[in-house]
N, C-alpha and C positions, 0 to 999 in steps of 0.2 A: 532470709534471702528469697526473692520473688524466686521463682519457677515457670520457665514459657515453657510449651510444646516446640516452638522454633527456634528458639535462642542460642543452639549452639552450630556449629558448622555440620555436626553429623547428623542434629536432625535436618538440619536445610537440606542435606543429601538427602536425609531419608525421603520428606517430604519432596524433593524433586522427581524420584525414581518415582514414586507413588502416581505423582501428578503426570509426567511424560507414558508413564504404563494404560494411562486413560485415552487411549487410541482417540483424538480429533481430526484427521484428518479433513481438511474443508468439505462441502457438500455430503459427508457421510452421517448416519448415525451417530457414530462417535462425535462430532462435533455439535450435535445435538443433544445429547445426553452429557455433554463437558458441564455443562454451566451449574445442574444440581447437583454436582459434587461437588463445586468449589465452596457453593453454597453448605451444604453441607458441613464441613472440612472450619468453616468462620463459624459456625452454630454454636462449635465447641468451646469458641472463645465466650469468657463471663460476660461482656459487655454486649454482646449481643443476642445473651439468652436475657439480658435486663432489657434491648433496647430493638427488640425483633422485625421492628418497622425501620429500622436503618439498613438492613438486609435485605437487599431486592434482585427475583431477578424479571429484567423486561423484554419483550418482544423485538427482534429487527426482523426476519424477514424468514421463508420457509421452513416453519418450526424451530427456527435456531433462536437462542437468547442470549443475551450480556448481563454481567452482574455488578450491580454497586455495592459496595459497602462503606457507609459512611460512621468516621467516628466523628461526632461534633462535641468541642469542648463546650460548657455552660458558656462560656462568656464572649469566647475566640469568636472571629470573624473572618480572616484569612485562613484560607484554603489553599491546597498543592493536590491537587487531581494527579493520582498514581496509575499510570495507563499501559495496559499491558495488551495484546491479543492470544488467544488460544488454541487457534489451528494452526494446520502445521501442513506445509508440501506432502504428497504419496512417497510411497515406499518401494515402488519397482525396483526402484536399481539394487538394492539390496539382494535380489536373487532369491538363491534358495537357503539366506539366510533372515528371508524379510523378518518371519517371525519375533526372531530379536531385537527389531529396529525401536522397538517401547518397549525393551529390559535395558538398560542402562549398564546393569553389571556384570548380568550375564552376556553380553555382548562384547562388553571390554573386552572380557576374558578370552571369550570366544575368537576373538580377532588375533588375539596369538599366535595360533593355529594354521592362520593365512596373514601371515603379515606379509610374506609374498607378493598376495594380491595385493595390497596399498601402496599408493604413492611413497615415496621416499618421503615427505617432509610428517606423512601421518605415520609412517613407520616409524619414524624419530621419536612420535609424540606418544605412543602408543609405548613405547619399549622405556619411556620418561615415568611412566605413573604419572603422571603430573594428568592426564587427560579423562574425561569421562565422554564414552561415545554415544550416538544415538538419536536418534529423529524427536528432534524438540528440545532439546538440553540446550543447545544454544537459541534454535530459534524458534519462539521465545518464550520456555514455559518457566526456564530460572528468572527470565525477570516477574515474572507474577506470583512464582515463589518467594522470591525478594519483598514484594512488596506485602505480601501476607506474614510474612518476618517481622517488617514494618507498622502492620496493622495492631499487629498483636501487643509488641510495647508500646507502641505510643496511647492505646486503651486502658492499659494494666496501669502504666505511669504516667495518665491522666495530661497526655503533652499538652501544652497553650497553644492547640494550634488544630485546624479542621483537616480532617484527610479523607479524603472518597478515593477507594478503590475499586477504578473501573478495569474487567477485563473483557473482551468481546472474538465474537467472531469473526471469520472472513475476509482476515487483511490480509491473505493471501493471494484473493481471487478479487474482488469489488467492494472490500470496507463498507460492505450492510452493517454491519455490527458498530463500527464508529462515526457513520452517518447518523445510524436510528440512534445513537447514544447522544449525539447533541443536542438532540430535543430535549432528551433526559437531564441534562445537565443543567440546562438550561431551566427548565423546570425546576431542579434540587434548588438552585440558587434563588431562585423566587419563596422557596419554602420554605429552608432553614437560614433564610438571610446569611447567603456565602459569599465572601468576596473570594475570587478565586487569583490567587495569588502567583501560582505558576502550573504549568500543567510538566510531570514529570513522568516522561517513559521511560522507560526497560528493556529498552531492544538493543541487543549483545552489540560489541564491536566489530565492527566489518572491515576487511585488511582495506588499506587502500589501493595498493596493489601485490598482484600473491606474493607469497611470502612475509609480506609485513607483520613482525610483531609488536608493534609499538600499542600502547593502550589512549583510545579515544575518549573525548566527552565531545558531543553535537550541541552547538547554540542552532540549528535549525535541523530541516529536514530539505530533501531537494523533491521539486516538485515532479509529477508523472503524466504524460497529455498522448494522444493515441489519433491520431491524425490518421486515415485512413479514406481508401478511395474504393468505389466500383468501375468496373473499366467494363467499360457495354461496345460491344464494335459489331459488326452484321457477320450471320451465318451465311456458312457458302457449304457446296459438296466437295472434299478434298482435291476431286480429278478440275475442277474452277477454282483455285485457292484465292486469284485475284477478283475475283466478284464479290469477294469478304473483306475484312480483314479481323484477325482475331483479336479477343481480349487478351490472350498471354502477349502479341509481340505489343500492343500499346503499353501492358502493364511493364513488359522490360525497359521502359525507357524511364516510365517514371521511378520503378526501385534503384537503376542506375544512377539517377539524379539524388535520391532520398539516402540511399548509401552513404554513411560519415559525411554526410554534408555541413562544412562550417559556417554554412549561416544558420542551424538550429544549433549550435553548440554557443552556450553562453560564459561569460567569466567573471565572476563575482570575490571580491574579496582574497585571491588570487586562488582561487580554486575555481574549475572547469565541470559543466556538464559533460559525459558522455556523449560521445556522440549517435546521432542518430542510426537507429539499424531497422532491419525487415523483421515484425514477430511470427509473421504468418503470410502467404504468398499463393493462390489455387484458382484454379479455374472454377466453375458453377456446373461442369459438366460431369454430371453422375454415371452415366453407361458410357460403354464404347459403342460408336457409330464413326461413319465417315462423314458427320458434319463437322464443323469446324467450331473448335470452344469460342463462344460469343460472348459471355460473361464471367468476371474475374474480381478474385478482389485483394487487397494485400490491406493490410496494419501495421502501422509503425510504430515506431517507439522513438518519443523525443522527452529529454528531460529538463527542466525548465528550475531557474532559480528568480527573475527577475520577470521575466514576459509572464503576461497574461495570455486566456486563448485567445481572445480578438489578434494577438500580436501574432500570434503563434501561426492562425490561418489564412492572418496576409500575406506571410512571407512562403506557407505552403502551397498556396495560388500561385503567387508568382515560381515557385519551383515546378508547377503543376504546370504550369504555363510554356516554361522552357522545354519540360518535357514532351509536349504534345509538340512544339516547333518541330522540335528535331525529329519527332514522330512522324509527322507532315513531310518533312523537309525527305527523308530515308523512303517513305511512303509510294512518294509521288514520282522518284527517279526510278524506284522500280518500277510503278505503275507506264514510264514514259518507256525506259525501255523495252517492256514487254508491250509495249504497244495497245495498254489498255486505260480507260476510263477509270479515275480513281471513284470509288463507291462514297466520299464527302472526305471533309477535314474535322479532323478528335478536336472535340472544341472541351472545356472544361465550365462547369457550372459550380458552384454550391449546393448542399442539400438543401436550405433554403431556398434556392432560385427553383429546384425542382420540384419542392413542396407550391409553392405557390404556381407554378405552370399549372401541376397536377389538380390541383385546385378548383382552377381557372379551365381546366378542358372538362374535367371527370365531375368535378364538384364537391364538396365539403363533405357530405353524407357519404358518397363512396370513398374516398381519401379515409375518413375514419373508419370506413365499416373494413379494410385493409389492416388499418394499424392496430385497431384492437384484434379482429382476428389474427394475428402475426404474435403483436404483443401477448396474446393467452396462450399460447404453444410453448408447456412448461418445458418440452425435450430439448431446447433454441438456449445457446446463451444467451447473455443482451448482444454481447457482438455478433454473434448469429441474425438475431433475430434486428439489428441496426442496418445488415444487409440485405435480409431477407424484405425488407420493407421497402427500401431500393429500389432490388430488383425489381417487385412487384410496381413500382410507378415505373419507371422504368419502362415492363413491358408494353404498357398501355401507353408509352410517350414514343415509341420509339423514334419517332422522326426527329430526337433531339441527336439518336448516333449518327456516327460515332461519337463518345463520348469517354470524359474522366468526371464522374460526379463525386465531389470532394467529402468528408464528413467526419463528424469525432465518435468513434468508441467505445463504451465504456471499460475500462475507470477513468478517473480525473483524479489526481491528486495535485492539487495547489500549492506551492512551494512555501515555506515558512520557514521566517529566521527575528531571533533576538538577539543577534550578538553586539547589536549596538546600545542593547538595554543593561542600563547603571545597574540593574540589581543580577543578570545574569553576568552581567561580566565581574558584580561580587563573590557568586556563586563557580565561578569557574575559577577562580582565584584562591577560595576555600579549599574546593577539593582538590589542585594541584597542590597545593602548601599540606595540605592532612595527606595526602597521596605519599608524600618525599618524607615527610613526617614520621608516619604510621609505619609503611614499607619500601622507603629510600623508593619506589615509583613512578618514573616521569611522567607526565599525563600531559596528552596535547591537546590543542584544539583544534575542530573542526564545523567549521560554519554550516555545512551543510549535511546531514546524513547523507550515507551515497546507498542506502537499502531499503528507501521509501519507508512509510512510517503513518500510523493513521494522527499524527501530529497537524498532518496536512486538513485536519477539518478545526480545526481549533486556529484562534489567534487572526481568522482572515481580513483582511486588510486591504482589499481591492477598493483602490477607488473610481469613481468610473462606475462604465457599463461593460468592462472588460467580460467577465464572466458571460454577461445574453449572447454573444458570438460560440459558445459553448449550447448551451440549450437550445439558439435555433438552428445548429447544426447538428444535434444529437438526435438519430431518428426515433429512439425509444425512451427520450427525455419524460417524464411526468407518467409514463406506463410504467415500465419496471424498472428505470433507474432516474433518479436525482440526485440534486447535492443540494442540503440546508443552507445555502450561501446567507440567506437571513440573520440565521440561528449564530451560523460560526462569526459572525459581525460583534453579536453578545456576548463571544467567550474568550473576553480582550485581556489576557494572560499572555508574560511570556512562556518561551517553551525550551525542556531543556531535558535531552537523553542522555541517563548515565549504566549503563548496563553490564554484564558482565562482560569479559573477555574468551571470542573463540574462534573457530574453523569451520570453514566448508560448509554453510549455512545449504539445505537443500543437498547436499552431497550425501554420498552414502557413509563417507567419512566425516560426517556433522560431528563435532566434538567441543566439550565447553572446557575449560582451563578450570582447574578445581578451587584452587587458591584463589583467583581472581574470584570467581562465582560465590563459594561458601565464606569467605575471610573478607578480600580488599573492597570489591565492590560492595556487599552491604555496610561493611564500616562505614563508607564511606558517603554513603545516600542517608545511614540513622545518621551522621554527625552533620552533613547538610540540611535534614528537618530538623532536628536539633536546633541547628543554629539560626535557624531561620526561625523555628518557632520560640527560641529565647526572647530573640529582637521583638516579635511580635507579642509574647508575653509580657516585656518588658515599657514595651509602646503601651497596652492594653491598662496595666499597672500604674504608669503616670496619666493617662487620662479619667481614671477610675479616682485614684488620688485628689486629681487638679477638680474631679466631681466633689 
């Protein structure tokens, strides 16, 4: 009888405690030093001490890397891309018990002690045994444990079928790690002649709302767009407040208006975006002084299953629009009865309209020698440094204020869904029948992930020029951030997450469900490549024959 290192539930534990114990959190060393262990950790397996050029790990972006590992059958041609990420949210909330937040066991335990502090419903879960607590058990280093579970038989028992195992960085903060992976994948399939069959992630289930315990599979992911404004309006000395007008009172009218607004909330397939909300909201003013904050800036958050961005920031204009009216409109009646001259009217532009002004006055040489100056200030996020570039035209324009200069963010994540494809709606059909089968388990559907997902660079499907309404309003577009819109055109696979089931993703009460994690969900992913790789075995066999 064969013998894996993963093949039972307890080592999957073991080997989760191990892998969560290897501190990633995003931008850290740890998330730097993640990728040659995992690397590492696959060495062990025989088929890649025979096949050591199928183990890679590649570059994305600020000394971080992602790792493939491919098993390719001699004859197999279809591929299922097993896609996981590695980093993981900080640890603050945890307290003065951070230290445990990557012991898994020692933490369970530990929480006994204060089950006090926890919510009721983790209190329940907690005093169940059924839970295992701790930063990255659910999100999501048990799905890339799963799938090294996966790796491991399907080499040992030779499956008819190709599996590349990608895990990367950074999907917590800007998906470097599964942008630079497209290129990569893209590449494998040019090398080892892959047809890529379906792309299959691991990212846990997400209640749909609290409380829910029902267990999920995703035919898509739901898209993520960051629609964001600079609000420039004229200083004044606070003892003249009307010789001004601030950027915080124009920026209230516009988060007023962006607030749960139902014309960025979409409905697909009878599931709903969230609505839109404020991520971040500040003036530009660093000291205290008595002049008055002149520039401002907020970020939104709008989530997208059907609109493209071109869709996205017509309809933000025209919100952008109402808002400055009634900015105008509240403006002017003070300005009448106080008996003074209003200082102009907030008109609203595009970053592109202001790109090209700035252009057009300053000239092409200084416009760049700004951006890339801006753009190399490693201390700046990109949303940082998206406004920081702004403000900078901005000051040299200033005869465009008052103003709302419109512009995207980064990240971008592009909405993706297969639920109308004949083979994932076979595959969902599979594992709800093995699901009731296996552990009497209902399993539902849901069309869209609601926990963003780097699925979103794979499968895209944009027809049009939907996407350039993205790039020529992204200030820090082609410096320090892109998207392979090209690339993901070539990675024409459905997509389909099946992952463990848990709690409190990002909470300090993060907890993965043990049974679901080590027993039901990988059952249930090996007897989905299985089956898929029989068919395609069995395909491979009558054309080899009918040769």
């Amino acid at each position: 009888m064969t013998e894996y290192q993963w093949g039972t539930k307890e080592a999957l534990r073991q080997l989760l405690c191990e892998v969560v114990s290897w501190d990633s959190r995003t931008l850290t060393a740890g998330e730097r030093d993640f990728p040659a262990k995992v690397s590492e950790k696959l060495k062990n397996l025989p088929y890649f001490q025979e096949n050591p050029s199928h183990l890679g790990l590649h570059d994305a972006d600020l000394g971080r890397r992602f790792v493939t590992a491919l098993y390719k059958h001699p004859v197999a041609a279809e591929t299922i891309v097993l896609i996981s990420h590695f980093d993981t949210v900080f640890t603050e909330e945890y307290g003065d018990i951070e230290e445990f937040a990557f012991r898994p066991e020692e933490l369970t335990q530990l929480l006994h002690s204060r089950i006090d502090s926890l919510p009721e419903d983790a209190q329940k879960d907690l005093l169940s045994g059924e839970y295992l607590f701790g930063r990255g058990t659910m999100d999501m280093k048990m799905g890339l444990v799963m799938h090294m579970g996966v790796i491991e038989k399907a080499t040992t028992e030779k499956w008819p079928i190709n599996l590349v195992l990608l895990t990367v960085p950074d999907e917590e903060v800007n998906s470097s790690g599964m942008r630079a992976a497209v290129l990569k994948l893209v590449e494998m399939r040019e090398k080892h002649d892959l047809n890529y069959k379906l792309f299959l992630n691991g990212e846990p289930v997400f209640s749909q709302q609290p409380g829910d315990p029902n267990y999920y599979i995703y035919s898509g992911s739901i898209g993520k767009i960051m629609p964001s404004v600079f609000f420039y309006g004229r200083e004044t000395h606070v003892g003249e407040p009307l010789s001004g007008i601030t950027a915080n009172y124009i920026a209230s009218f516009m988060t007023k208006e962006m607030e749960w607004n139902p014309k960025l909330q979409e409905t697909v397939m009878g599931e709903k975006t969230p609505l839109p909300v404020t991520l971040q909201q500040k003036d530009l003013k660093m000291e205290y002084s008595t002049q008055t904050p002149f520039r401002a800036v907020a970020l939104y958050n709008v989530f997208l299953m059907k609109r493209n961005a071109a869709e996205i920031m017509d309809i933000f204009e025209g919100i952008a629009r109402d808002a400055a009216k009634s900015c105008n409109e509240d403006y002017q009646k003070i300005c009448s009865t106080q008996g003074v001259k209003p200082v102009g009217e907030i008109r609203v532009y595009r970053f592109e309209e202001l790109l090209d002004y700035a252009i057009r006055k300053l000239g092409q040489d200084f416009v760049e020698s700004v951006k890339t100056e801006i753009l190399g200030n490693n201390k700046w996020s990109d949303r940082d440094k998206s406004f920081q570039i702004v403000d900078s035209l901005m000051i040299e324009c200033q005869e465009l204020s008052p103003a709302m200069v419109l512009l995207y963010a980064p990240p971008y994540y592009p909405a993706v869904n297969s639920s109308d494809c004949d083979f994932i709606i076979e595959c969902v059909d599979y594992v709800k029948s093995q699901s009731m089968e296996k552990f009497a388990l209902p399993v539902k559907q849901v069309h869209y992930f609601n926990g963003i997902s780097d699925l979103s660079y794979v499968n895209y499907k944009e027809e049009g020029d939907g996407w350039t309404s993205f790039i020529s309003n992204t200030p820090v577009w082609g410096g320090n951030y892109s998207i392979p819109f090209e690339e993901m055109k070539q990675l024409q696979a459905p997509v389909l997450n099946v992952g463990p089931f848990g709690k409190d993703a990002h909470k300090r009460t993060e907890r993965l469900h043990m049974k679901s994690a080590f027993e039901e969900v990988p059952s249930l992913v090996e007897g989905l490549i299985r089956n898929i790789s029989n068919s395609a075995g069995a395909c491979q066999n009558s054309i080899t024959n009918s040769l």
